[in-house]
N, C-alpha and C positions, 0 to 999 in steps of 0.2 A: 752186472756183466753186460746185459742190453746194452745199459748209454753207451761203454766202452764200447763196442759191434761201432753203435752207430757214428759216433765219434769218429771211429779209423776211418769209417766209408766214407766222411763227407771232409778227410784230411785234416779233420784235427785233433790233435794230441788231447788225450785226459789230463796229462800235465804239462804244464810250462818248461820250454827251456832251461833249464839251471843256470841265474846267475840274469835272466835277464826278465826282471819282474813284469807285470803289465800294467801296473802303474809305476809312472815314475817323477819323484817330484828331480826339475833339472839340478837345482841345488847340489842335489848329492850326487850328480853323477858329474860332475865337474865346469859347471855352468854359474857364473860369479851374479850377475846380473846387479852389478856394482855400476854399470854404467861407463866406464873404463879396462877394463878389461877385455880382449877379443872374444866376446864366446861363441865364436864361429865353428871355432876349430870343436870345440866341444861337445857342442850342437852336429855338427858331422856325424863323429865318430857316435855319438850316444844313437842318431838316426841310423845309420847302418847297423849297429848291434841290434836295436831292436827290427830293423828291418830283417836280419839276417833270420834271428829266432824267432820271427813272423809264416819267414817261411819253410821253417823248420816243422814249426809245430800247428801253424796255420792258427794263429791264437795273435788277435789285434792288440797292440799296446800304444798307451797315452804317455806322451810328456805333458804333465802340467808343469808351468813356470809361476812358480807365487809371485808378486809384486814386485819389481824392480825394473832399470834401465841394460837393457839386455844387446850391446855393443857387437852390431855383425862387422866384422871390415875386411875387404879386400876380397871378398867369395861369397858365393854364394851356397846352399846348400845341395846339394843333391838328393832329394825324395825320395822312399822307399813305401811301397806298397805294405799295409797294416800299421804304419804310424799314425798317428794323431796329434794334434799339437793345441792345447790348450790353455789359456793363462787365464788369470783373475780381472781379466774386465779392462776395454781401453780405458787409457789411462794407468791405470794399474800396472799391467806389465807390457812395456814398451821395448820392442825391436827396432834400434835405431840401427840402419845402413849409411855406411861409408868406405870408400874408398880412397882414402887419401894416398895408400900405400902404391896402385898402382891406377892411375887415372883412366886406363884404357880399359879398364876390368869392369865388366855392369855386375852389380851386386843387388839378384833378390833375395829376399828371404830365403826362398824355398822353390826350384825348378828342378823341373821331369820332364824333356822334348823327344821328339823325335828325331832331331840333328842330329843331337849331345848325346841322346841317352838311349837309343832303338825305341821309343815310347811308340805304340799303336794297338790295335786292336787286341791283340793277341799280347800284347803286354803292356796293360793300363797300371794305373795309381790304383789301388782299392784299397776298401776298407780305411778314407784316411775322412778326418773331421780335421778345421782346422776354425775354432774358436777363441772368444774373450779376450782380443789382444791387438794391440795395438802396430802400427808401423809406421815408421815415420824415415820418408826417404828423402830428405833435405841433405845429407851430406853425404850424395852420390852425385859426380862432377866429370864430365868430362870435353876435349876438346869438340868434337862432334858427335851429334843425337847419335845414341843406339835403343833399337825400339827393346831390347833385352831389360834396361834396366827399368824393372818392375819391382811390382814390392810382392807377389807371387806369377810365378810363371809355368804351370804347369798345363801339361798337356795328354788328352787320351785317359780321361779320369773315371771311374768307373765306383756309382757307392757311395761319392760322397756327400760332405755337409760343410759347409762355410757360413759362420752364422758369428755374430757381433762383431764385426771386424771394423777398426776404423784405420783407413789405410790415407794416408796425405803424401803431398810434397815429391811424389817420386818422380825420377828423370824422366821416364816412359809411363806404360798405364798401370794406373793401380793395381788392378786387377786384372792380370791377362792373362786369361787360362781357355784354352781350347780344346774343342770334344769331348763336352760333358756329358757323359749319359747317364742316369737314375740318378741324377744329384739335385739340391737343394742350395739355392743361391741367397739368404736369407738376414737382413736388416746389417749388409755392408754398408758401412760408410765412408766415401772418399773424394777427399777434398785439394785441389790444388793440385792435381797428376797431371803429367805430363809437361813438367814446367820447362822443360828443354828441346818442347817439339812447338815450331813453328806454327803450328798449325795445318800443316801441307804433310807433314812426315804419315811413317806409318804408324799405328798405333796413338800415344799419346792421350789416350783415353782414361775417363775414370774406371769404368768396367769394360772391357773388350775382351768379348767373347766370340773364338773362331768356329764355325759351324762345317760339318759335314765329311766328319772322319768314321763315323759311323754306318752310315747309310740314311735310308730315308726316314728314318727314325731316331732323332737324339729326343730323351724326355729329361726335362731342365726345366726346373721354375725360378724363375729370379722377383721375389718379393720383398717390397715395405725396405729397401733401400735407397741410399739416399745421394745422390752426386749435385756438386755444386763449385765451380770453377774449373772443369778440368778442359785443357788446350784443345782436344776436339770433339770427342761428343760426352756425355754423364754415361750413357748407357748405349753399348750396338754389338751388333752381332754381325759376323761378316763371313759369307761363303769360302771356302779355302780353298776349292776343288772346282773347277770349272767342268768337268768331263764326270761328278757325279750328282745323283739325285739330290734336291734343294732339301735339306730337313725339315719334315713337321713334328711338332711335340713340343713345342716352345713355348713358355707364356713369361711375359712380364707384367707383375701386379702390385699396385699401392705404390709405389717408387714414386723419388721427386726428384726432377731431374730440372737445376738449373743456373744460369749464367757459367755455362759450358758453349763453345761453337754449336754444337746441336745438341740438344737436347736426348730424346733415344734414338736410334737411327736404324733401321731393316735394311742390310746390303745382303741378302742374300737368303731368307729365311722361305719357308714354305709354311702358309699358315699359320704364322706369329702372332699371337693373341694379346694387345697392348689393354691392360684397362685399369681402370682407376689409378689413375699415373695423374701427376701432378708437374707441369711441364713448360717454365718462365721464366722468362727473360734471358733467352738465348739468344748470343749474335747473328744466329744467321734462321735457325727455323728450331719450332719446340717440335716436330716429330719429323721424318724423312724418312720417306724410300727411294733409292738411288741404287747405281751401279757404280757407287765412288770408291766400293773395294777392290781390291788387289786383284781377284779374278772376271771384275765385269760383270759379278754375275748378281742381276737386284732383289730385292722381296717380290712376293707376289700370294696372293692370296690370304692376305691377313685382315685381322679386327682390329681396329680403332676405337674403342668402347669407354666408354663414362668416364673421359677424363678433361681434366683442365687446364686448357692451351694458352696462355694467355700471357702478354707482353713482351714476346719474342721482336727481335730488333727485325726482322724482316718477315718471314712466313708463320704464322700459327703450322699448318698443316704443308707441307712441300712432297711432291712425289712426282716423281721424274722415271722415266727409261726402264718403265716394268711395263711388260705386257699385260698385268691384271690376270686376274681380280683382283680387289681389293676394297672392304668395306669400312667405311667413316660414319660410325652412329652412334648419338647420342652426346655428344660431348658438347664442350662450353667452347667455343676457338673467338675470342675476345682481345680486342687491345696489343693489336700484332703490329709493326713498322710498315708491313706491307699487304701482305693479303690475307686474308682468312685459310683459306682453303687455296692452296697453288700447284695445278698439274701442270709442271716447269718443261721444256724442252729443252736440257741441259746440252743439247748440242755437240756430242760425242757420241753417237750410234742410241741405236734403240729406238728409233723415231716410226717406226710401227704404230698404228692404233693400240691404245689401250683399250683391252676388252673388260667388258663389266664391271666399271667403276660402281660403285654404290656410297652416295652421300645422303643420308637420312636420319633427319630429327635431331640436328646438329641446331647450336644457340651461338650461332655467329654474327657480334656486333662490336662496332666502335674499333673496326681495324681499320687499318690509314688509307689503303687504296681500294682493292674491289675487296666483297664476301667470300665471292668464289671466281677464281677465274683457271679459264682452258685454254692454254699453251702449244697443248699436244693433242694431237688425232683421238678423237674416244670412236670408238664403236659399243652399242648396247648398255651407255650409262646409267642410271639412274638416279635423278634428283630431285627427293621426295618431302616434304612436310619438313621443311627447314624453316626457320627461325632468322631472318636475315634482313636486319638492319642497322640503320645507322651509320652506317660504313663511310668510306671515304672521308676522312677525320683529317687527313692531308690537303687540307683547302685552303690553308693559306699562300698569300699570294707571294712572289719575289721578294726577297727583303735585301737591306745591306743598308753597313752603318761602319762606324769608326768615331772615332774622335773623344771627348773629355766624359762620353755618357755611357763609352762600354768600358768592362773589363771582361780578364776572363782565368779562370783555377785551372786545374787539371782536367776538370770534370763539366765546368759551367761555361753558357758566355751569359753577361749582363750586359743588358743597354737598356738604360732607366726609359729612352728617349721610345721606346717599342712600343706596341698594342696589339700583340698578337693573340691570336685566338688559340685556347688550349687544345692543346697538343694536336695544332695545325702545320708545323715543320716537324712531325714525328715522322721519321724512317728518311727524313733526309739529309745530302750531305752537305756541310756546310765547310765552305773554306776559305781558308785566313791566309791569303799568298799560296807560299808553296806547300802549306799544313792545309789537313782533311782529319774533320771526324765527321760522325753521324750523331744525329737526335733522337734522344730515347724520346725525351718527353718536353714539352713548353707549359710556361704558364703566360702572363702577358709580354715578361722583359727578359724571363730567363730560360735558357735553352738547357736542359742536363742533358748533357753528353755520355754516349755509351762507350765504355772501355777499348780501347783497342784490340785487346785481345781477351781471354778470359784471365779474371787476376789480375790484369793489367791495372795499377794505380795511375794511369794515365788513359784518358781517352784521344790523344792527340797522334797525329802520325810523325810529328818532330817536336819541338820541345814548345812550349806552353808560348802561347802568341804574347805580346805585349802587350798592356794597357794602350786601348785607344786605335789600334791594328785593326785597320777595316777588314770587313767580313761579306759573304756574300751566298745568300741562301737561293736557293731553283725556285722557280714558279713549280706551283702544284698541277697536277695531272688533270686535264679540262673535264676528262671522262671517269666517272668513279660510281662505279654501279654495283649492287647487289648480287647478279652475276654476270661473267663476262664470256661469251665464248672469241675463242681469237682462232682456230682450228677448225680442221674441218669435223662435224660431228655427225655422225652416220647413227642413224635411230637409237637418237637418245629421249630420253624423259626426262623433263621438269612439268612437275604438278606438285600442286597441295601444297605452294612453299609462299609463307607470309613475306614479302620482300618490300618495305617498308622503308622509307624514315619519315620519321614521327615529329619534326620540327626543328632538326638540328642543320637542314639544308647543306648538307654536306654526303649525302648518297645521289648523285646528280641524276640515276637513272637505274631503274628496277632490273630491266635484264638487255644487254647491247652484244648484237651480232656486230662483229667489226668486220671491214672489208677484206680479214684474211678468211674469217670462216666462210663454212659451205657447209647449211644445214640438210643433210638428207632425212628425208621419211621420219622426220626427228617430232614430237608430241612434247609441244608446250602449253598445256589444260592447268585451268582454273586455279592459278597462282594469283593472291591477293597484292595489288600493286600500289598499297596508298601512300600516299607523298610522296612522291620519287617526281623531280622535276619535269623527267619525261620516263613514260611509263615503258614502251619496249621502242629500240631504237635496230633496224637491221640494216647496216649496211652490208653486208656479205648474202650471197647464196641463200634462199630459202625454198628447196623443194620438196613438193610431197608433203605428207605427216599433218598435224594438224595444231593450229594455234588458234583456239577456242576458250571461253570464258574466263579469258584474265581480268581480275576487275582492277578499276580505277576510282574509289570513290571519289573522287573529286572533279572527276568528269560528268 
């Protein structure tokens, strides 16, 4: 009689609705999973029934789907709070979307908004898991990108779990579900999303995740997932609400994020904990903070911790137009196009000092231009016991060729006739007339070319040059240092940071004030400077502070 008492109090029934079980295999409830077949329509009604008796009786119920090709077309579903969706493993049971029937129609699996559907605080998704199953959004098509068509698109989610999913090919982002709170984001897979966004659109992401419908608190872990080709970032999170509190409670962990535009990206987070992320060969940078979301509004206050950044076509580390904090320690930033570490002035507001950068105990080596370079205003930085050599790998000089000794693929150029030094045109652009790509990597003769876009089987920006079609590469950057300030920096520190190259003659110069900055009351102490062709170079401003015991073994 007790459990009964306590049952009523906290709204659920001692018994189930009649007629609408809590397990349910789809099979029997009118769902073919023949692969031909619409089971959309089925899939609907079967979710509203038990959506309905969920909230009847307050008692959660599972569709599991056994193995088969499971044919959504023309709709999407509408989500009900207390369902569950389950199947036997990607691969196994496969949600193929399509819209052939009306082209204008974005079809996810499974959406709950606040447009469409009243979704918000006071009436989230709960109680829903959605596991062991597959999506595959290849045969959703239409005349212009709509950022809708995802392969889930839920919104105001409250409880849940998302866990083995391998989600591909959708017109928009794989996974785009916003305002998650007490949920579990866990060993998604999604590859090839966003295959209909330019790269400039909205969304087009493999996981995009919209933050801050909650308040100043969303708790969300997104772990040990995997993205790789999708149109613009693997993984981000992006502010929604300009006129509320930035959320903390965020972490992303164990994730690999790669040859996507950007890798994971903070547009809006409050102390967003990125770590042990695995984060390579992105076109433009393996981590970002920016205000490149919809509301302007950037990260700020987050960890950058024990991950590995390395072979990104242009920045290992990018971070632009956040007022800081924001800490960078411990990680590998290795083998980038351009810089190691880049606090960018993206040139659209936000041009404030950034307050309390912190870079420490970072292993940044062998990226193409400087280790670390300063772009933007710091105030109260801190740059401590880094690891910082061999940099400047972009040392080769002007090239250009044509004639019976080059060719060239989608991906390569060869000219037998070369001697260039490895991966001495990395991160540069190279161009054949009126076509551009860039260079991942050289070896003496051959240039591999980085994709156009992500996915893109061509790295060219018009069709594949001719045999023999002269070419024509940039001289390398004269200045290419360990770190660089180019901004004004108002008491900052650099101490304790090994800033070396060790015989590769291609880190031109340990640490270089250039004649934009203006170092105020700034402490540059007892930073080790051996080999560096020239040890500190200042053209800019140096007042106050103190530059004391930098050594020079070679002096």
């Amino acid at each position: 009689m007790s459990g009964q008492v306590t049952a009523a109090r906290s709204g659920v029934r001692p018994y189930a609705v009649a007629g609408a079980p809590l397990l349910c295999n789809a099979r029997e409830h009118g769902l073919s999973g023949d692969g031909t077949t619409n089971d959309q329509p089925a899939l609907a009604a079967l979710v509203d029934r038990l959506g309905d008796a969920f909230a009847a009786d307050g008692r959660a119920r599972v569709i599991y789907c056994p193995p088969g090709v499971y044919a959504i077309r023309d709709a999407g579903t509408v989500w009900r709070s207390g369902v569950s969706l389950k199947g036997a493993g990607p691969g196994a049971t496969r949600f193929v979307l399509s819209n052939e029937g009306n082209r204008s129609q974005a079809v996810p699996l499974a959406f709950y908004t606040a447009q469409l559907h009243g979704a918000g605080p006071d009436r989230p998704l709960a109680y829903c898991t959605f596991a062991d199953f597959e999506i595959d959004g290849k045969g959703v098509a239409s005349a212009q990108y709509n950022p809708l068509a995802k392969g889930l698109g839920l919104q105001y989610v409250s409880g849940a779990l998302f866990r083995n999913l391998f989600i591909h090919h959708t017109a928009g982002t794989g996974f785009g579900c916003d305002f998650l709170q007490d949920t579990l984001v866990e060993a998604v897979r999604v590859l090839k999303c966003g295959r209909m966004d330019n790269g400039l659109e909205m969304g087009g992401a493999g996981i995009g995740i919209g933050i801050g419908g909650w308040g100043p608190i969303e708790r969300l872990a997104i772990t040990n997932c995997v993205a790789v080709g999708n149109a613009t970032n693997g993984i981000f999170l992006e502010m929604q609400y300009p006129d509320r509190p930035q959320p903390r409670g965020i972490r992303i962990s164990g994730c690999h994020a790669e040859s996507n535009r950007f890798g994971i990206s903070d547009w809006g987070a409050d102390g967003l904990i990125v770590t042990e992320c695995m984060m390579m060969g992105n076109l433009e940078a393996g981590f970002q903070v920016s205000a490149k979301g919809t509301t302007g509004v950037p990260g700020k206050g987050g960890l950058l911790t024990n991950c590995v950044i390395d072979g990104n076509l242009r920045d290992g580390v990018n971070i632009g137009n956040t007022s800081g904090p924001y800490t960078v320690r411990g990680n590998r930033i290795t083998g980038n196009g351009r810089y190691g570490y880049h606090h960018q002035d993206l040139g659209d507001g936000g041009r404030a000092a950034a307050e309390e950068i912190v870079i420490e105990s970072n292993d940044i080596w062998g990226n193409s231009r400087d280790g670390i370079r300063f772009d933007r205003p710091l105030r109260d930085a801190v740059i401590i016991n880094n690891r910082i050599r061999n940099n400047g790998r972009q040392c080769a000089p002007a090239a250009s060729g044509g004639g019976e000794s080059v060719r060239y693929t989608r991906n390569t150029l060869v000219d037998q006739r070369a001697d260039w030094p490895a991966d001495g045109h990395r991160g540069k652009v190279l161009r054949v007339g009126h076509r551009y790509a860039v260079v991942a990597a050289n070896d003496a003769t051959t240039l591999t070319l980085a994709p156009i876009r992500p996915d893109d089987a061509s790295s060219w920006s018009a069709d594949t040059p001719a045999p023999g079609t002269p070419y024509e590469l940039p001289p390398a950057p004269l200045t290419r240092a360990g770190i660089t300030v180019n901004a004004i920096a108002d008491s900052v520190t650099i101490r304790g940071n090994l800033i070396r190259d060790s015989g590769s003659a291609t880190q031109t110069h340990g640490i270089w004030v250039t004649d934009r900055a203006d170092c105020v009351n700034c402490r540059v102490v007892e930073n080790d400077l051996d080999g560096n062709q020239t040890v500190i170079r200042t053209d800019g401003a140096t007042t106050g502070g103190r530059w004391t015991g930098n050594q020079d073994h070679q002096s």
